[in-house]
N, CA, C and O atoms as a GROMACS GRO file, in nm:
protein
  276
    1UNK      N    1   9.144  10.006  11.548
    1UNK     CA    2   9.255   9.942  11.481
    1UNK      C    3   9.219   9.795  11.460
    1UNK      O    4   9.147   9.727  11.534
    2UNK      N    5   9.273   9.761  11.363
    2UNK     CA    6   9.208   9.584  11.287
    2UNK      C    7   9.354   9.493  11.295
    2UNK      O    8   9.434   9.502  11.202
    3UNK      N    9   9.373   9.434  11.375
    3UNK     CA   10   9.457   9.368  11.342
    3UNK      C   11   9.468   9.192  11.305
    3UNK      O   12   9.387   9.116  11.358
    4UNK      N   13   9.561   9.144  11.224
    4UNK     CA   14   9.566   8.995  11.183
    4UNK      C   15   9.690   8.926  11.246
    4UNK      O   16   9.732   9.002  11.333
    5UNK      N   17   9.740   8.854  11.241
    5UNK     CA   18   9.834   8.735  11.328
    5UNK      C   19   9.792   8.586  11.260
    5UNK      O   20   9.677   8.545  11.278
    6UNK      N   21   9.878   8.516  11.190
    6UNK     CA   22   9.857   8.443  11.165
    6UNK      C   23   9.930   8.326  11.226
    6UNK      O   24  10.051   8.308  11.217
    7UNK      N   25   9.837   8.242  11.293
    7UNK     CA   26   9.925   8.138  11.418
    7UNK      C   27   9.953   8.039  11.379
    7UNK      O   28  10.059   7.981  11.402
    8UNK      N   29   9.807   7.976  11.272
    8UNK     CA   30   9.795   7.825  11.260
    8UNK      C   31   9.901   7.758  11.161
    8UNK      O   32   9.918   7.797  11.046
    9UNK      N   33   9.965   7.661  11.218
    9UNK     CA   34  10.094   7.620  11.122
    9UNK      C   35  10.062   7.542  10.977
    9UNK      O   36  10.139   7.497  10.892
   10UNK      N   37   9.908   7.546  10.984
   10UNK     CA   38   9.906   7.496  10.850
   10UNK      C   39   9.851   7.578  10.729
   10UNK      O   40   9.844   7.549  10.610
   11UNK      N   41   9.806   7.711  10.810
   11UNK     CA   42   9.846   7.837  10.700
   11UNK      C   43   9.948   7.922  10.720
   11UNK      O   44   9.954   8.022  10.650
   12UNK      N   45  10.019   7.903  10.792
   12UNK     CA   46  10.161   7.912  10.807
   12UNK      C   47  10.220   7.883  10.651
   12UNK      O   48  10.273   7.962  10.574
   13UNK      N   49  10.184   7.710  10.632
   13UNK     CA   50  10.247   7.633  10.555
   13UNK      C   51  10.208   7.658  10.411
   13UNK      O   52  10.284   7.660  10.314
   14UNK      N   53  10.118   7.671  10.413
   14UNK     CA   54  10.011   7.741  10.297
   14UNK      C   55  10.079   7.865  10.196
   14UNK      O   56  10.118   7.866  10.079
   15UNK      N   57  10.072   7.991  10.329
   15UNK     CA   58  10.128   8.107  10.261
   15UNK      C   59  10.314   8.076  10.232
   15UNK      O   60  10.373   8.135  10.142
   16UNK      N   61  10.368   7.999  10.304
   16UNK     CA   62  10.486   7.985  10.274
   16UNK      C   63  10.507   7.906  10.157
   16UNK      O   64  10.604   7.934  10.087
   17UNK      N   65  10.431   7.809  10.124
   17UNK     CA   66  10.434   7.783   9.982
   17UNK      C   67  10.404   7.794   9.892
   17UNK      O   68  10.458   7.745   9.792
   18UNK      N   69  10.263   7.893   9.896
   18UNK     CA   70  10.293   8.051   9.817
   18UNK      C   71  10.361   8.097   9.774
   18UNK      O   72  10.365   8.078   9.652
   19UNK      N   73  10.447   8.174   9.823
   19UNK     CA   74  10.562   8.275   9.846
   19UNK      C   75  10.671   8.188   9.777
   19UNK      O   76  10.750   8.247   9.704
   20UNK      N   77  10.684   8.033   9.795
   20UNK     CA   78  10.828   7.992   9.765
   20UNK      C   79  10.813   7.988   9.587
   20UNK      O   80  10.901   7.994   9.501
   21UNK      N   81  10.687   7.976   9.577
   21UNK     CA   82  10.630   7.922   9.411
   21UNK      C   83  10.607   8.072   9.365
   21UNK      O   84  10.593   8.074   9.242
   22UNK      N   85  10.601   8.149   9.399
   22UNK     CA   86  10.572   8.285   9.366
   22UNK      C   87  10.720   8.342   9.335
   22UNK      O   88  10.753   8.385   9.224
   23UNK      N   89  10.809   8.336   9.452
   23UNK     CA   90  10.963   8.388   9.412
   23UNK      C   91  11.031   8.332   9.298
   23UNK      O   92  11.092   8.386   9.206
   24UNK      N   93  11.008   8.220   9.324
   24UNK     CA   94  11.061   8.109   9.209
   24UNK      C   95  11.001   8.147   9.061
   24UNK      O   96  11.070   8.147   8.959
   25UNK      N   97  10.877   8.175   9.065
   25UNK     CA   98  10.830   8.235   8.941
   25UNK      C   99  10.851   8.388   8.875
   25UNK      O  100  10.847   8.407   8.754
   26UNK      N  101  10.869   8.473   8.955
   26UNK     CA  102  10.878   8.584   8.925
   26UNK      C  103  11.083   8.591   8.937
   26UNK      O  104  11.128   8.658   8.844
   27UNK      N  105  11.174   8.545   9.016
   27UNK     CA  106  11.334   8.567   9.033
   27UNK      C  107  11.385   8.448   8.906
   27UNK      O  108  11.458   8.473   8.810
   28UNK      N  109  11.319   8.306   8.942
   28UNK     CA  110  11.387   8.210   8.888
   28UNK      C  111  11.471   8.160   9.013
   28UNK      O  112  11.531   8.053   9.003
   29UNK      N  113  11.477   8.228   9.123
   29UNK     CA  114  11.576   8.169   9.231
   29UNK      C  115  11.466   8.082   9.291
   29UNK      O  116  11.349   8.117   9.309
   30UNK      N  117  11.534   7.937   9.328
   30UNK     CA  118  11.491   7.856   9.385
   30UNK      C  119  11.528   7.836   9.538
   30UNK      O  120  11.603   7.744   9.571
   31UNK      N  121  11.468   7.936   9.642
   31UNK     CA  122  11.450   7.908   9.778
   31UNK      C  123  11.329   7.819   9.813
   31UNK      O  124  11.232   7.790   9.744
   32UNK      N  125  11.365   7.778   9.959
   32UNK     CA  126  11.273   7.682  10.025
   32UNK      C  127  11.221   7.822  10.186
   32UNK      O  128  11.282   7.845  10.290
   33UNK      N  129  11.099   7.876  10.137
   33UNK     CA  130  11.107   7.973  10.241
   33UNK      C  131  11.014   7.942  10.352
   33UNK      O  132  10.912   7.909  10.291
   34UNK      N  133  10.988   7.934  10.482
   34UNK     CA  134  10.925   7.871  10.556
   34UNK      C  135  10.853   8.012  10.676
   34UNK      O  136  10.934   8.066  10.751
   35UNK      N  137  10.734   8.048  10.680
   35UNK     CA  138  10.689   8.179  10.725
   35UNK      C  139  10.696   8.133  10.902
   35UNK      O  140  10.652   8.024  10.941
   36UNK      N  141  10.750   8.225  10.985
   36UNK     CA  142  10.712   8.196  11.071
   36UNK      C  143  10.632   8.292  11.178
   36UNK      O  144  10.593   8.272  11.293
   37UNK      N  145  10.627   8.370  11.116
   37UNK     CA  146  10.535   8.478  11.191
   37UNK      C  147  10.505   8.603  11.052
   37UNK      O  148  10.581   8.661  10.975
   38UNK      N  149  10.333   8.605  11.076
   38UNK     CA  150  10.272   8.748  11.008
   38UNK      C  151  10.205   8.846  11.131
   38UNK      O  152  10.131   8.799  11.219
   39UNK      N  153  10.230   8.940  11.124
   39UNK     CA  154  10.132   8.980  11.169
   39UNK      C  155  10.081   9.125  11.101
   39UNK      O  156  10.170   9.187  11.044
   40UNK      N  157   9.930   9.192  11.100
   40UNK     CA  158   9.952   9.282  11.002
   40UNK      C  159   9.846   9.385  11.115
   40UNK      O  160   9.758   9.339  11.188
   41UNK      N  161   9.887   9.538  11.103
   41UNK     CA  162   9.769   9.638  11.198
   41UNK      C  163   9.733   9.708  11.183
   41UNK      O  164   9.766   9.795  11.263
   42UNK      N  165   9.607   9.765  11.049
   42UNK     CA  166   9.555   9.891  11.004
   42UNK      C  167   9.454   9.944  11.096
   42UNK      O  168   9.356   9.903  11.159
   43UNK      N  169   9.529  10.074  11.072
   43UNK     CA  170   9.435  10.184  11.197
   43UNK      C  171   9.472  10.309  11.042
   43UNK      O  172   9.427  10.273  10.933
   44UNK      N  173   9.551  10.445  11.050
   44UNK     CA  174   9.544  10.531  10.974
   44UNK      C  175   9.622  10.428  10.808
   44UNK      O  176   9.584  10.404  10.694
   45UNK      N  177   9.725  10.403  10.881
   45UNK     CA  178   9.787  10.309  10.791
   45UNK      C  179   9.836  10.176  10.811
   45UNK      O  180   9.863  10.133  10.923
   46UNK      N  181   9.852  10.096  10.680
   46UNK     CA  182   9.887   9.958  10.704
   46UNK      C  183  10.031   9.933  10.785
   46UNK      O  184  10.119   9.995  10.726
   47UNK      N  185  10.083   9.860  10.903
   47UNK     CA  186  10.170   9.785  10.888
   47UNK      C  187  10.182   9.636  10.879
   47UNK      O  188  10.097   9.550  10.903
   48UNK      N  189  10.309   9.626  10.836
   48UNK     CA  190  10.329   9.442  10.806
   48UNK      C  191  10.430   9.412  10.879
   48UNK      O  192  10.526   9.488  10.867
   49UNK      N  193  10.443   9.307  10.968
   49UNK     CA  194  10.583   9.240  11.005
   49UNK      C  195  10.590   9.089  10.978
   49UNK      O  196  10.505   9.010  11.020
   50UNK      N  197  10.680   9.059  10.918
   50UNK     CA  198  10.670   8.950  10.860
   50UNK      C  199  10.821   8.878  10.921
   50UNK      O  200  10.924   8.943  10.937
   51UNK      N  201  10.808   8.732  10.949
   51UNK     CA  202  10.915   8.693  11.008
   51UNK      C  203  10.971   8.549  10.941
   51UNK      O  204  10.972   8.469  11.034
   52UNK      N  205  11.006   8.500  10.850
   52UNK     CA  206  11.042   8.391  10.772
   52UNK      C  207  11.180   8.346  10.736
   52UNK      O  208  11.246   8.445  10.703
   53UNK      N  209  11.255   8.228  10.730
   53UNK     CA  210  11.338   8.180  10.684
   53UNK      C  211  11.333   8.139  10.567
   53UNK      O  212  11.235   8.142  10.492
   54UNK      N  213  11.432   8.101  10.545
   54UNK     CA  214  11.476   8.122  10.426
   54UNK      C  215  11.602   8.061  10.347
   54UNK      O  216  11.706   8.121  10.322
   55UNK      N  217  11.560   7.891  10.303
   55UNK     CA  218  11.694   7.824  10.280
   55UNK      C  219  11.706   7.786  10.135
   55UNK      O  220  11.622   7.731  10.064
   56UNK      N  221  11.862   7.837  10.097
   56UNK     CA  222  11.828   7.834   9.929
   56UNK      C  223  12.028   7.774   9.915
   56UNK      O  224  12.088   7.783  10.022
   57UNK      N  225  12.105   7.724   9.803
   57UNK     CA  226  12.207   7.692   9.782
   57UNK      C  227  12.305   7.851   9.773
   57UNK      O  228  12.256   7.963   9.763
   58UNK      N  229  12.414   7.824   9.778
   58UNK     CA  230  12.527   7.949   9.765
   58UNK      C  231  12.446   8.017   9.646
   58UNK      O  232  12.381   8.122   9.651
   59UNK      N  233  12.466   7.935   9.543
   59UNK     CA  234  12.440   7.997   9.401
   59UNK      C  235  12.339   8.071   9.400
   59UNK      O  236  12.350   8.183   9.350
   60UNK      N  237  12.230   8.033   9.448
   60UNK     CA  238  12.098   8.114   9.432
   60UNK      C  239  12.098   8.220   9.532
   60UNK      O  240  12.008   8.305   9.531
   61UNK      N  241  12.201   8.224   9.629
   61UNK     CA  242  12.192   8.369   9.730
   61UNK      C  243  12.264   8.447   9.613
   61UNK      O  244  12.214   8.544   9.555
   62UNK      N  245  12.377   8.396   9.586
   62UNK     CA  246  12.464   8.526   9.476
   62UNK      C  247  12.399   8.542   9.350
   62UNK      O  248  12.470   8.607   9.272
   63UNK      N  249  12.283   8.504   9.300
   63UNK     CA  250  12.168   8.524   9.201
   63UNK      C  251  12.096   8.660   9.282
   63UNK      O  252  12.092   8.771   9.230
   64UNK      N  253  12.047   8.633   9.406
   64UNK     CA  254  11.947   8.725   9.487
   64UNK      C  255  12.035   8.838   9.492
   64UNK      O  256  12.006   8.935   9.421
   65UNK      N  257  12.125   8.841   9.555
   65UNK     CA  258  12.226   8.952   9.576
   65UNK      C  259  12.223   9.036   9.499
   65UNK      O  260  12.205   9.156   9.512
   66UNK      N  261  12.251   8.945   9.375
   66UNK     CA  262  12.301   8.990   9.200
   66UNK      C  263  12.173   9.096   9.168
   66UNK      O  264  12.177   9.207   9.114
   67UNK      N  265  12.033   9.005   9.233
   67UNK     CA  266  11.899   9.085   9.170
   67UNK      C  267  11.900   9.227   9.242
   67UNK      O  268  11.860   9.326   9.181
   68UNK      N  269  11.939   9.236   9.350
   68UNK     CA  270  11.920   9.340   9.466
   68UNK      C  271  11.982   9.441   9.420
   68UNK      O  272  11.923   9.548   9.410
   69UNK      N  273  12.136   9.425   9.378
   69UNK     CA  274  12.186   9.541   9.352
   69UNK      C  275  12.333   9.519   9.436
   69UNK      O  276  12.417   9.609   9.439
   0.00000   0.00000   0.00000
């Protein structure tokens, strides 16, 4: 089994601002998302646990909501 964990807070910071420029591009919703734990463990199959916050205005949660369903 292979597993990843990502600790260091400045690819922490990295992939989280990724992700915030990535949502923002693909929703149009403007969150500020901040990762605080990855960790990932392929053996037959992949898992992911991913642990992040996530701060955005009223409006843009009832945008997300809106997208969800």
């Amino acid at each position: 089994m292979d597993t990843m964990t990502i600790e260091s807070a400045f690819t922490r910071g990295l992939i989280s601002s990724f992700l915030t420029k990535a949502i923002r591009k693909k929703t149009g919703i403007d969150a500020q998302l901040s990762l605080r734990n990855l960790h990932v463990s392929i053996s037959d199959e992949a898992k992911v646990s991913i642990e992040l916050d996530a701060s955005m205005k009223k409006e843009e949660l009832a945008k997300l909501m809106k997208l969800i369903g």
